[in-house]
N, C-alpha and C positions, 0 to 999 in steps of 0.2 A: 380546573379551577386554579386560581393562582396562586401561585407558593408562597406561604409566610415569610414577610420578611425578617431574618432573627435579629430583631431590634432591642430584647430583651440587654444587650449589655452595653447598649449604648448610654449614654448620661447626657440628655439634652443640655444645652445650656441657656435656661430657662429664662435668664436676665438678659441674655440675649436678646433672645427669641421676642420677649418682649417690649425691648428697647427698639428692634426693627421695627415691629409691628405698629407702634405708638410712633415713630419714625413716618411710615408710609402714610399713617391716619394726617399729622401732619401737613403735610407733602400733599395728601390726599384733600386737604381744605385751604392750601393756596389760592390766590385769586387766579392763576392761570387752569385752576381743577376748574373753580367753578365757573370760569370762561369758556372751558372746551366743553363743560355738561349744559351749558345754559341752551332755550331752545330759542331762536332766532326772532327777536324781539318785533320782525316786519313779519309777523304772519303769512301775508300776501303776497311777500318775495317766496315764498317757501311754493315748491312744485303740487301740483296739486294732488291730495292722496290715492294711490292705486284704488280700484272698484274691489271691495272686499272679495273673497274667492271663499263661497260656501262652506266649500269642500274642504277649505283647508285648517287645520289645527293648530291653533295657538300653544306656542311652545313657551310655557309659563316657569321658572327656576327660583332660584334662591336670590338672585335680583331683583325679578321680580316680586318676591315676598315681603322683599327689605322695604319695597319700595312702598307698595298696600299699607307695610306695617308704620312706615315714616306719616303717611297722609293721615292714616288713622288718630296720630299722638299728635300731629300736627294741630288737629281741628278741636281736641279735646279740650275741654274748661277744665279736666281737672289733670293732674299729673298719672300719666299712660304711658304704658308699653305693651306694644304687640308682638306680638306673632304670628304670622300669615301661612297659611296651607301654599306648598310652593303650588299643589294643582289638585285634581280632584284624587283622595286617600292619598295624598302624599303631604306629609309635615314634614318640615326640616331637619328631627333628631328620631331615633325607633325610642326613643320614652319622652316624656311630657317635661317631667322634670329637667334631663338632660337642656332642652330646648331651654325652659325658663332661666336653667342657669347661666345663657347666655346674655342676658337681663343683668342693667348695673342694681345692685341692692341686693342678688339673690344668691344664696350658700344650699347648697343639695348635699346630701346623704347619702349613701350607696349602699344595697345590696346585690351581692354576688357581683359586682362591677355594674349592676343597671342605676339607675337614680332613682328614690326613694322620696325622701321628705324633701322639702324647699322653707330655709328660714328667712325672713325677708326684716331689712333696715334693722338691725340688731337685736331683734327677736326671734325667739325658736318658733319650732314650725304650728304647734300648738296655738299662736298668735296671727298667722296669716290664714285667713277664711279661703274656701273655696267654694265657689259655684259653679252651677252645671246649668247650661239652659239658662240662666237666672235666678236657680235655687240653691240654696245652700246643700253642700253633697260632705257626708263625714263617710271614707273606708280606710277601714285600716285591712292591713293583709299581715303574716306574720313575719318575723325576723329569725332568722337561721341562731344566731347568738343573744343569749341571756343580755349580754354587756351591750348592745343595742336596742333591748327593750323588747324580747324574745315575743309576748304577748301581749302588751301592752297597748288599753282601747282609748282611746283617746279624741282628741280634737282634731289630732292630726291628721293630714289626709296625704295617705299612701299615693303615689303618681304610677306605680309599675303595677297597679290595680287595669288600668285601663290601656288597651294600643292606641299610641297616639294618631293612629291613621283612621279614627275613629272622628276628629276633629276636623276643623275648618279654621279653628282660630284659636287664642289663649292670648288674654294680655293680663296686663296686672295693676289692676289702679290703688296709686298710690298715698293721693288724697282721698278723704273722704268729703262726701258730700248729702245734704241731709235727705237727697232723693234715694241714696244706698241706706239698707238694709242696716240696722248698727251692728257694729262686732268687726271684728277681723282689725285687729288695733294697728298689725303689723303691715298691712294691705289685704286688699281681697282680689282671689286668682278667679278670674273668667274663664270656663271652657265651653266652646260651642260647636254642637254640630252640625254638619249641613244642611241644609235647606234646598228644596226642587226649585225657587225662584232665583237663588243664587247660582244655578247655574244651565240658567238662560232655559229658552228656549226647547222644546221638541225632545224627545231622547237622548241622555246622555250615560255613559259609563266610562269605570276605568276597572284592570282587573292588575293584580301584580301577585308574583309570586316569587319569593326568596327562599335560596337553602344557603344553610352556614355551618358553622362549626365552630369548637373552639379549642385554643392550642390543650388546655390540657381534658376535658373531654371527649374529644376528636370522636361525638356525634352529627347526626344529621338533624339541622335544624330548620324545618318548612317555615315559612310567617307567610301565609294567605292571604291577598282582601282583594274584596269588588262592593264596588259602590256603583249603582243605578239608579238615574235621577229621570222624570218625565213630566214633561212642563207644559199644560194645557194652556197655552197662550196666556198664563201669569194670571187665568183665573183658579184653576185648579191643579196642584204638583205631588209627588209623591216622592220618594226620595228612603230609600234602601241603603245598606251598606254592610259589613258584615267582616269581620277579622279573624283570623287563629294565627294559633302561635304556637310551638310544642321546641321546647328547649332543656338541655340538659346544663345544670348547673353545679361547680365545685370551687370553694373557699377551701385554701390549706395551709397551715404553716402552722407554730408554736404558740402556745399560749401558757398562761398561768390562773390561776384563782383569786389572784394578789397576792396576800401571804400570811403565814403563822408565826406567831415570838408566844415561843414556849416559854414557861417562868422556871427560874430557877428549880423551883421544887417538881417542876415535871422532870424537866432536864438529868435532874437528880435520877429521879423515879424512873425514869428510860433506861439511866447507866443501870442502876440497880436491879432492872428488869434484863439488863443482858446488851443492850446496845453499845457495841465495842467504839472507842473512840481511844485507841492506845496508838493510833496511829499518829495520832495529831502530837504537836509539842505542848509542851507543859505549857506556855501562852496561851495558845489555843485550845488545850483543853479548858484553862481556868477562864477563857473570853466563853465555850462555848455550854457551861455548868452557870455562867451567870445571869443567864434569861434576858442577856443583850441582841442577842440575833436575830433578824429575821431573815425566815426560812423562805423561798419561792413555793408557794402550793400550787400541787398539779403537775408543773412542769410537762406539759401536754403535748403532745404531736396529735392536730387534730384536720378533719376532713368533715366538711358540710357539704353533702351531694346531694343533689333535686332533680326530681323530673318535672317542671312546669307545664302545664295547659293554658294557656288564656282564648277566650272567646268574648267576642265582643259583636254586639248589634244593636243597631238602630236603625228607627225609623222615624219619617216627618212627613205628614202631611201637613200642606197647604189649601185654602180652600177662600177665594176672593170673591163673596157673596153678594157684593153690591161695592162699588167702588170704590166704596171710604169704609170699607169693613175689611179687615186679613184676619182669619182663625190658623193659627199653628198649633198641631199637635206631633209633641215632642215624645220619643219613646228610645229607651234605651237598656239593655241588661249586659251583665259584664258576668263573667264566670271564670275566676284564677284557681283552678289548683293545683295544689303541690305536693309529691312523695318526697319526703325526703329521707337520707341516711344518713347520722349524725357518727362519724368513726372518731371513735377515740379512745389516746395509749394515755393512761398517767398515772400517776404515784397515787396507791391510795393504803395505806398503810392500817392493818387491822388490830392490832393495841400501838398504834404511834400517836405521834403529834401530827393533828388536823390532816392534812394531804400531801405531807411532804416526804420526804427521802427514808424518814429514820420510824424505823418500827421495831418489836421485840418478836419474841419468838409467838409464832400461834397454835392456840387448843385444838381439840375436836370440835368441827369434825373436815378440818383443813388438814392436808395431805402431807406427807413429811419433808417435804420441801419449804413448807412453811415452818418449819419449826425450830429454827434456827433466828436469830436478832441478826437487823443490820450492822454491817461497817464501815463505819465511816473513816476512807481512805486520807482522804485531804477533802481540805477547801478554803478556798479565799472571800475575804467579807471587806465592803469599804468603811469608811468614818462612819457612815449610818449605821454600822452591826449589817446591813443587809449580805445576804452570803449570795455571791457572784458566780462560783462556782462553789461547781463539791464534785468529790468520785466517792459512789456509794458502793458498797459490795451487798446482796440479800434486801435488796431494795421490792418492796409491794406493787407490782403493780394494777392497775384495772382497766381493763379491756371493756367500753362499753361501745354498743351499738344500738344508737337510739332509731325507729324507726316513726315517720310521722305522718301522717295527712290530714291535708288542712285545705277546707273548701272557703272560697268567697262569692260570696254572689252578691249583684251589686241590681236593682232596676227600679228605674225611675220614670213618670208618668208626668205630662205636666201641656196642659193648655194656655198657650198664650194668643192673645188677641189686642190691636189695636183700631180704632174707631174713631177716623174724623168725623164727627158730629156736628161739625162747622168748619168754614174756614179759619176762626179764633178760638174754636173747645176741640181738643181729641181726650179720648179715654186711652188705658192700655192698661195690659196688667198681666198675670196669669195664674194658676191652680193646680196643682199638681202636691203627690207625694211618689214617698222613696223609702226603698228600704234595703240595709248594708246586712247582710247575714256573715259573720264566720263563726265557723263551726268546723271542730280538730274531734272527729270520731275515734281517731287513739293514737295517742303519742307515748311510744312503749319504751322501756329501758330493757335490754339484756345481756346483764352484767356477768364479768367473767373475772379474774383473778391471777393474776404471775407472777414467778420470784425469777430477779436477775438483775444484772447488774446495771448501772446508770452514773453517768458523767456528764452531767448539766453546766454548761459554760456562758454565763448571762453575758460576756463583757466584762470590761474593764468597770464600765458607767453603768451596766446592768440592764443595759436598752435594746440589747440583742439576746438571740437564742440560737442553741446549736448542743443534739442531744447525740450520745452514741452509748454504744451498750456491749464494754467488750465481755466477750466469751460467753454471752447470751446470745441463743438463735431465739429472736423472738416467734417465728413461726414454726418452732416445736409444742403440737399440745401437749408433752411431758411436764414444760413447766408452769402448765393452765390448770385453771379447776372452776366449774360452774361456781356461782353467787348465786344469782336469783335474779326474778322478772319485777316490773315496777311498772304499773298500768296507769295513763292517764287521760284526759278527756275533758277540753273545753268548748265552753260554745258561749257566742253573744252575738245579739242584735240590736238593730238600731234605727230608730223610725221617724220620718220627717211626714210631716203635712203644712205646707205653706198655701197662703193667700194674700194675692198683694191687689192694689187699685192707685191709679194713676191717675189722676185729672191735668189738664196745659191748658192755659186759658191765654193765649196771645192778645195783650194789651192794646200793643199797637207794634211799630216796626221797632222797637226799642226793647222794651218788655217782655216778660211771658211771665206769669207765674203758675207753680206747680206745687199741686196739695194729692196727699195719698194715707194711704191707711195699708198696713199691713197687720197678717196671723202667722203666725211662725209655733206649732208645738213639734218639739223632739223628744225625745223617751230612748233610753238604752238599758237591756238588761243584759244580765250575764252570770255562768256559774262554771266552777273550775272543779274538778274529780278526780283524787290523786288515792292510788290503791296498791301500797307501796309492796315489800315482799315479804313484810311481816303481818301488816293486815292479810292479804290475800292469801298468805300461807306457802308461799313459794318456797320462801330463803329455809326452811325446815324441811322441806324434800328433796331441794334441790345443790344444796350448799355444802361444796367438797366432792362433789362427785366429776366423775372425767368427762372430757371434753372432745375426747377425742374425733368425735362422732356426729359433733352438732358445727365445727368449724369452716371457716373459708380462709383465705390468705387474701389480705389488703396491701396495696400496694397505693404509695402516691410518691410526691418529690420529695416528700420527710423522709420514708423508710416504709418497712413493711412491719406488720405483725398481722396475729390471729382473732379473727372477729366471730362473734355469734353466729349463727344462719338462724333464723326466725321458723323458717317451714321444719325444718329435720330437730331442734329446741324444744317446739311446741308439739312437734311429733312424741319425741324422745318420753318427753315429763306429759305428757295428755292436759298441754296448757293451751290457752287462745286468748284475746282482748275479753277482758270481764270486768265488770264493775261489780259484780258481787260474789258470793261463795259458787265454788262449782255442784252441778246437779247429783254428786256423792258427797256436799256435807262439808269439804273440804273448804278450806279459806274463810275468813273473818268476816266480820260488815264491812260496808264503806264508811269506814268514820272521818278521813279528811276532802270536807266538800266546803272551799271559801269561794270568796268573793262572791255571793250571793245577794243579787240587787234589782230592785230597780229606779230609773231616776226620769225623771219628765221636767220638762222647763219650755213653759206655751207665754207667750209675749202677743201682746197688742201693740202696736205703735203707729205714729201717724207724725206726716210732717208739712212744713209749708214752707217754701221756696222760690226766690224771687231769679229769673234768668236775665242779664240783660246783655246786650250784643248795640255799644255805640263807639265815640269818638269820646277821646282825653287828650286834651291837648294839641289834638290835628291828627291822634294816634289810633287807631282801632283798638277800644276796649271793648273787652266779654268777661263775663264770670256768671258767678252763682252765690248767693247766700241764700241762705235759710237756717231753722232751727227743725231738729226731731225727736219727740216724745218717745217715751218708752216705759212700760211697765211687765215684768217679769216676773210669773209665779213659780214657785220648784218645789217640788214634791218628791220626796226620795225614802225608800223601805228599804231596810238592807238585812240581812241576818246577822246577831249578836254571838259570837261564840267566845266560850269557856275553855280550858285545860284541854289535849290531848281534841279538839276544835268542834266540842259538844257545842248543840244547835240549844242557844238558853232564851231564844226568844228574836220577835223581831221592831226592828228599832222602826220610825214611823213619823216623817219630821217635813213640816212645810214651813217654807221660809219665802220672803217675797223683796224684791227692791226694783227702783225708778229710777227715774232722772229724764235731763235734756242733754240732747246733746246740740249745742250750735257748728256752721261750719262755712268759712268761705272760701272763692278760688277765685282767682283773678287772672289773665292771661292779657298782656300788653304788647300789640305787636309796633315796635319798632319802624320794620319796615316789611314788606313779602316774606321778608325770610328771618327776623330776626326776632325771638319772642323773648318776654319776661314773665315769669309766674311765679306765684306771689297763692299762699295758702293758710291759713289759719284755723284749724278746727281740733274737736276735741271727739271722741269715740271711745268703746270699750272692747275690752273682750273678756268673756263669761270664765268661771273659775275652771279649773281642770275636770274632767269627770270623776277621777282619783280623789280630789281635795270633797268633791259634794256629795260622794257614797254614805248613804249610812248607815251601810254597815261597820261592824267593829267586835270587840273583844271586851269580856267582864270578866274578872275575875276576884274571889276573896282568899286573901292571904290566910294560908292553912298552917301556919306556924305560929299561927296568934289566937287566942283564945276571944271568942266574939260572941255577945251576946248580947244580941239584939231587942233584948224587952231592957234596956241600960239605955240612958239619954244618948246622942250623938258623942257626946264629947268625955264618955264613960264605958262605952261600949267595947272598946279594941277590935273595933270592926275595921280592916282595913280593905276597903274595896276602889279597885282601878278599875279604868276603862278608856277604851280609844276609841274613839269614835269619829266618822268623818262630818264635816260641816255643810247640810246644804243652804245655811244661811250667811254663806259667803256672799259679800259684794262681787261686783266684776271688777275686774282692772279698769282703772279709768287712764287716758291718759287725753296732753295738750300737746298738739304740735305745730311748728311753724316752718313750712315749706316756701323754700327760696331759688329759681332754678331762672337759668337763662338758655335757652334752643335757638342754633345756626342752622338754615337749612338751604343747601343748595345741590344745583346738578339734580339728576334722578334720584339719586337714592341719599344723598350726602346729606351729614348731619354732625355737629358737635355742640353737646352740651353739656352742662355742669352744675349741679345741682349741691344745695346743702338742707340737712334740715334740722332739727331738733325737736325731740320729747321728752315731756316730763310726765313720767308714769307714776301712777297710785295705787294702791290698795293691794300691794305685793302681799302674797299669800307664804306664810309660814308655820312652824308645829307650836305650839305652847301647852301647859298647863297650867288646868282651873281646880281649883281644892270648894269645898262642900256646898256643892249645891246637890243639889234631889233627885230621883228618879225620874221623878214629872217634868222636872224643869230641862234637862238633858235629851228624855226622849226617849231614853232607854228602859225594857221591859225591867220591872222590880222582880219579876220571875226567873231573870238571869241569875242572880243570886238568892238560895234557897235562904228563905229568912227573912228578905228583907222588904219593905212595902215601898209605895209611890213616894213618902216623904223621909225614908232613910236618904241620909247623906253618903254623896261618893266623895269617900278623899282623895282622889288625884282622877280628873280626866286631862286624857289627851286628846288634842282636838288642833285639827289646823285652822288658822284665825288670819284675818287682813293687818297687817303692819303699817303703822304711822307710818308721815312720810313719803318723801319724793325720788325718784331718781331718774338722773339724767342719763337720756342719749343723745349722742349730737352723730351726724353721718356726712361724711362728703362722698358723692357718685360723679363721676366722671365717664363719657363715653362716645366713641365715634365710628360711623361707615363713611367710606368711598369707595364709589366706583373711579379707579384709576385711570382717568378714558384719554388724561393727558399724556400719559407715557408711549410712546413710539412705538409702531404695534410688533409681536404681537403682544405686548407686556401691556395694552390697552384693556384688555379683557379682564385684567386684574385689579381685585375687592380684596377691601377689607374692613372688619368689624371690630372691635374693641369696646372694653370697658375696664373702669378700675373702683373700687369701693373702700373705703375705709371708716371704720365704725368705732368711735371712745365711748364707752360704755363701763359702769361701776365695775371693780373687780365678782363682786359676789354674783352678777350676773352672768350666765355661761351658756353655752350653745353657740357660738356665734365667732367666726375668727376678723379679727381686726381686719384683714387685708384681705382680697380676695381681687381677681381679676381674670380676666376671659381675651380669649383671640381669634378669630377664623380670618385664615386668610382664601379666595377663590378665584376661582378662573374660570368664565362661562362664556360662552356662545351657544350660538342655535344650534350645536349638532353635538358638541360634548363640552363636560364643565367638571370640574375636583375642588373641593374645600378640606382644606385639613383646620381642626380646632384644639385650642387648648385650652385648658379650665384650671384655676389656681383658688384653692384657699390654704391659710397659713395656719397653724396651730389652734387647734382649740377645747375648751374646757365643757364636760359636762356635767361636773362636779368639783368644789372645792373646803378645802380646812385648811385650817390655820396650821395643826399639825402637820409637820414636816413628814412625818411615814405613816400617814392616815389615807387611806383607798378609797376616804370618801373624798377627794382629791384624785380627779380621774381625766382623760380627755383624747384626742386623736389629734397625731401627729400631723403636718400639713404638707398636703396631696397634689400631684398638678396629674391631671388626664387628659392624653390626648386620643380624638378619634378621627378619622377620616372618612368622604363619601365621592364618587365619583357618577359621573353619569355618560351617557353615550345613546343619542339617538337616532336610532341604526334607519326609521323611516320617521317621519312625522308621526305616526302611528305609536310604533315599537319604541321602546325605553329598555336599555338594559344599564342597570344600575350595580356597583360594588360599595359596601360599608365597610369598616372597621375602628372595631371600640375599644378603648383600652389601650392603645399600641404599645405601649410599653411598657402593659402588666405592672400597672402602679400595685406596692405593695400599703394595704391600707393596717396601720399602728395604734393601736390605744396602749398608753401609757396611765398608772397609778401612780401614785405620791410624788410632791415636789416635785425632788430627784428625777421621775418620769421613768421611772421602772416598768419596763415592759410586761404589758399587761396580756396584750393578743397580738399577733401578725400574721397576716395573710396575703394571699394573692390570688385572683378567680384567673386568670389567662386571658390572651385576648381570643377576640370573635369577630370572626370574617363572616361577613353577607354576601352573595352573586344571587342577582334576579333581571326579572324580566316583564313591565308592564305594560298595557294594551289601551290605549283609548279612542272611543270611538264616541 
């Protein structure tokens, strides 16, 4: 296989690289480009075409794809962008997302280095819909870290759920139009898979198989498929395919928790308790007793390792039962799961302040090495108080080893059919449901304990990290001691059933109009199982005792220390994964079980729509107007809990809203190749799953004397509650799309778009003071005492906010194929896009700037594309407070990956990848300042394979 190149300490020059790029795009739409691609305007002078030859095999690439996907956006009335299968199981990127980021308007997220989420025109991913087939598809899968939304079930839809070899197409329409489904404000992602009529003819197949590796896992990594396609003379087809995946994945580098500002009187309360700080000068000691500082918590050397499986399969039949009738049935099931092993070293101090450096001596039944208070050696702090470094002596630390598995299963079912009924009526539509399973059978903690020394060096600006630990062996278990086990367990589903109807009634050659009705019901539930070491009785049998006997040595490019082993653990203490007391009596109930729900939201809608396709002006004009109805019910149960998260009842709330939505598109062509589009409509998207749970919290103030036989405003009852809203509107928004497309040569294209939205109905927290039991929703049995017309003095509840706010976006982007340049520099492509997004500050997710590059080089026997993907800083939380961590966001990332092909017979394909090349390190920053929050790096990954079609 081929040797790594060590590219790791090179430093691209990004502005470069992209000024070239943008340069050849250029150069690449001269009138002399589109003179040497044009195809020779006398038909008839042209020689006449060789006699097909049966036998032989179309050799189909990444030109070829560009070129499918230009004709595709070409012809649309509404604003499109494709993606073409380069041939049969082969798409242009190994993940979905990756691909679509190469799309002007589109920002992706990354896990472990693969792509993740996709936010589209200045909205997060929450706001761009995706479908599958034609139906709306919600998976989430889980995230390695907490600070990217560790469990979090949402609207979003995961891309490294599914192989994208699994496809045939992906584009992303960007207008709406009233014959789409509403929602998806931000656009809506198309995925489809293949079809037996799509690819022709009699028996066809493709088989491929890759192994990889990657630089710092240095496993072996299989990616399998074959696709089998059998085409009964295009009246009956079948069409098979099938994927695996089995990869090892690891994130590593330093992290923090944010951070802790102890107050004075702690500070105090620390010295007083024995924490030596006679090192520091008298300045520093009176900066560091005044409760100005903030601490770094954690200060973490940490490691996310996984073992992934994905499996992926579908199936399509075709069946053409009378000549103006196609029945398609669509079938598809996906299965990702994951082991993974969460390793981590950090500060966790057992009478200190929060998670940081500084702790006092500790009791029984911690071993005498704990019983001594930290020293604090030195440390430097900037204008904020925030402390940049420190050297601690008798520093706490905690060794945990989380282990996890988490299964997704994904399968979808869905009939489509279209029926000309006439030469002027066709029908079409389709039917189908789906269902997204994840479910985490145990996600376990087992904690461990260390005293030693630590030298934390954030920087000068506090945006870096670099830890060392002198005259501590961290992999001595001397200076370890058992904690205790922390059991946990989630699970949620999520369920679709749609039905749509289509009517086209063509007027005449001018005309067509188009009327439909669609059903759309989704339902998601879910509950979380947390059975810590004091419920379950661990941290009492197991807490201070030696370790010597249950450990392993962890090593990565941070450092090494000593981790748990789970088998010889659970040997040692007669523990295992449990959610309840063991069968001798031992361990507590399960008393913390939240998020406990469920929620439904079933729509009827219908629309009507006028298509026409004439002349303006001497001009070729096409578009669409119409208008589409909508009415949406939502039904949501959630469970209410109390103190210490007693089960007080469950809450039980239906709420319902409507509207119209109108929407136009208008496409003017100029000339063959020159278009104008021109768009106007308005659409929604539904509130968060988070915002519409209703479940929540009650509690009554037990510090206050209440008595509830006393009028409301006599009583000193003081009862809270938080509750989620499912009588949220949706977002509404207006947008107006403005773009103009050049198209020439085979694949050549430049266009420029701008657009603008005015969004509504932005969702935020508030509180309501005295209204009732009945009128909220919430059981009167959550609080003993109180009946259906007792008043609640404070609910918390998230509510729609008055008010507009603007996005405005320019997309810019371009391909050529270079076929003017002298050869062999003829062979040589290139792709581009640039996006820029002004959007309110309070809104986050999304970076101002973002832009993408591939450059390639293809003929019929072998072809290399290297790409490279850019976005600029961005936010996914913000405050006004200058050292407030709700103020958070990730640094901006450029990744580059490469792909190479070489075909060895018209047959044979043997193919190289690499992702990542130069091991971009991915940065989340807290407050203002941009204090370094997490940083990591997963390594790059090389692919060598070899595929087969026949």
């Amino acid at each position: 296989m081929t040797q790594p190149i060590p590219v790791r300490a090179m430093r691209p020059d990004h502005k470069s690289i992209l000024l070239a790029t943008v340069a050849a795009v250029i150069a690449g739409a001269s009138p002399m480009a589109a003179l040497a691609e044009q195809v020779p305007a006398d038909q008839s002078a042209a020689p006449p075409p060789a006699a097909p030859d049966p036998d032989a095999i179309v050799v189909s690439g990444f030109q070829r794809s560009l070129e499918e996907a230009r004709r595709l956006k070409k012809i649309s009335n509404i604003q499109l962008d494709v993606i073409v299968a380069e041939d049969m199981a082969k798409f242009p990127e190994l993940n979905l997302a990756e691909s679509l980021q190469r799309l002007p308007g589109v920002q992706i997220t990354r896990e472990a280095g693969e792509g993740r989420r996709i936010s589209l025109r200045g909205l997060g991913s929450d706001f761009a819909r995706v479908q599958l087939n034609g139906m709306e598809v919600l998976g989430n899968v889980d995230s390695a870290q907490d600070s990217r939304g560790q469990r979090s079930r949402d609207r979003s839809f995961d891309f490294n759920i599914f192989a994208s070899e699994l496809f045939s197409k992906a584009q992303i329409e960007k207008t709406y139009e009233a014959a789409q489904n509403e929602g998806g404000m931000a656009g809506t992602v198309g995925l489809f898979t293949g079809k037996p009529f799509e690819y022709g003819l009699g028996f066809k197949g493709a088989v491929s198989a890759k192994l990889g590796t990657n630089q710092y896992t240095k496993d072996a990594q299989p990616r399998l498929v074959a696709l089998f396609s059998q085409n009964w003379n295009n009246n009956f087809g079948i069409a098979v395919s099938a994927t695996y995946s089995k990869r090892k994945t690891t994130e590593q580098g330093h992290n923090t928790y944010n951070y802790t500002q102890p107050s004075a009187g702690d500070m105090h309360d620390l010295v007083a308790g024995g924490l030596d700080i006679s090192h520091l000068s008298a300045a520093q000691q009176a900066k560091f007793l005044s409760g100005d500082l903030y601490f770094a918590d954690g200060n973490r050397v940490s490691s996310w390792d996984a073992r992934q499986e994905r499996l992926g399969l579908t199936g399509a039949i075709q069946w053409r039962p009378a000549s103006n009738l196609l029945l398609t049935v669509d079938l598809l099931h996906s299965q990702f799961t994951t082991h993974r092993d969460e390793l981590h070293l950090a500060t966790r101090p057992i009478n200190g302040a929060g998670s940081t450096t500084l702790d006092t001596a500790a009791g029984s039944p911690w071993p005498a090495n704990f019983q001594s208070a930290s020293v604090v050696n030195a440390l430097t702090y900037d204008n904020n108080g925030y402390v940049t470094s420190s050297n601690v002596s008798n520093v706490t630390f905690g060794s945990e080893h989380r282990r996890e598995l988490n299964k997704n299963n994904f399968n979808q079912g869905a009939l489509t059919f279209k029926w000309d009924a006439t030469d002027k009526l066709s029908v079409d539509g389709h039917f189908g449901a789906e269902t997204s399973k994840y479910d985490t059978p145990y996600d376990d903690k087992l904690y461990m304990r260390a005293r030693g020394n630590l030298i934390a060096n954030y920087g000068s600006d506090g945006r870096s990290a670099s830890f060392s630990y002198p005259g501590t062996n961290l992999t001595d278990p001397s200076i370890y001691t058992m904690d205790d086990f922390y059991y946990r367990s989630f699970y949620n589903q999520s369920k679709l059933t749609e039905g749509v109807l289509n009517l086209h009634y063509k007027v005449n050659d001018v005309f067509t109009v188009r009327a439909g009705a669609a059903y759309h019901r989704f339902s998601q539930s879910g509950a979380n199982y947390f059975y810590d070491g004091g419920d379950n009785g661990t941290k009492h049998t197991t807490r201070g005792t030696s370790v010597a006997d249950i450990t392993d040595v962890f090593s990565n490019a941070s450092g090494s220390w000593l981790i748990g082993n789970y088998d010889r653990a659970f040997a040692k203490y007669h523990e295992y994964h449990r959610l309840a007391p063991k069968p001798d009596g031992t361990g507590g109930a399960l008393v913390d079980i939240e998020q406990v729900y469920t929620t439904t939201e079933e729509t009827e809608s219908g629309y009507a729509q006028l298509d026409w396709d004439t002349t303006l002006f001497g001009k070729h004009f096409r578009g669409n107007a119409g208008l589409r109805g909508y009415h949406t019910d939502t039904h949501s149960q959630g469970w209410i809990q109390g103190s210490s998260y007693a089960y007080l009842g469950t809450a039980d709330v239906h709420g319902h809203y409507s509207g119209v939505l109108p929407a136009l598109n208008t496409v003017l062509e100029l000339d063959s190749e020159t278009l104008l589009r021109f768009a106007a409509t308005k659409n929604l998207n539904r509130p968060s799953l988070d915002s519409i749970k209703a479940l929540g919290t009650a509690s009554l103030d037990p510090n206050v004397a209440c008595d509830f036989t006393k009028p409301a405003d006599k009583n000193n009852c003081y009862i809270s509650v938080s509750l989620g809203n499912p009588n949220l509107k949706p977002f509404t928004d207006n947008t107006l799309d403005f773009a103009i497309e050049h198209y020439f040569g085979k694949v050549g294209l430049l266009s420029a778009g701008v657009f603008q939205k005015w969004v509504t109905n932005f969702v935020q927290g508030r509180t309501l003071h005295g209204l009732t039991f009945s009128q909220v929703g919430v059981p009167a049995s959550s609080v003993t005492g109180a009946s259906s017309s007792t008043n609640i003095t404070d609910i918390s509840q998230p509510y729609n906010v008055a008010g507009t706010k603007s996005i405005t976006g320019l997309e810019l982007a371009g391909q050529s194929q270079l076929s003017f340049l002298p050869k062999p520099f003829d062979k040589l492509g290139v792709q581009a896009n640039f996006t820029y997004i002004h959007l309110p500050s309070d809104l986050t997710g999304i970076s101002p700037v973002n832009y993408n590059a591939t450059v390639y080089y293809e003929t019929r026997v072998w072809g290399a594309r290297v790409s490279m993907s850019h976005r600029d800083r961005w936010y996914s939380g913000k405050s006004s407070d200058p050292m407030s961590a709700d103020t958070r966001g990730f640094e901006g990332s450029t990744y580059f990956d490469a792909a190479a092909f070489w075909n060895i017979t018209p047959k044979f394909q043997f193919t190289v990848d690499a992702i990542n090349l130069t091991n971009q390190k991915d940065t989340q920053f807290w407050g203002q300042a941009r204090y370094l929050y997490n940083q990591n790096q997963s390594g790059t990954t090389y692919l060598a394979g070899l595929s087969y079609k026949f």
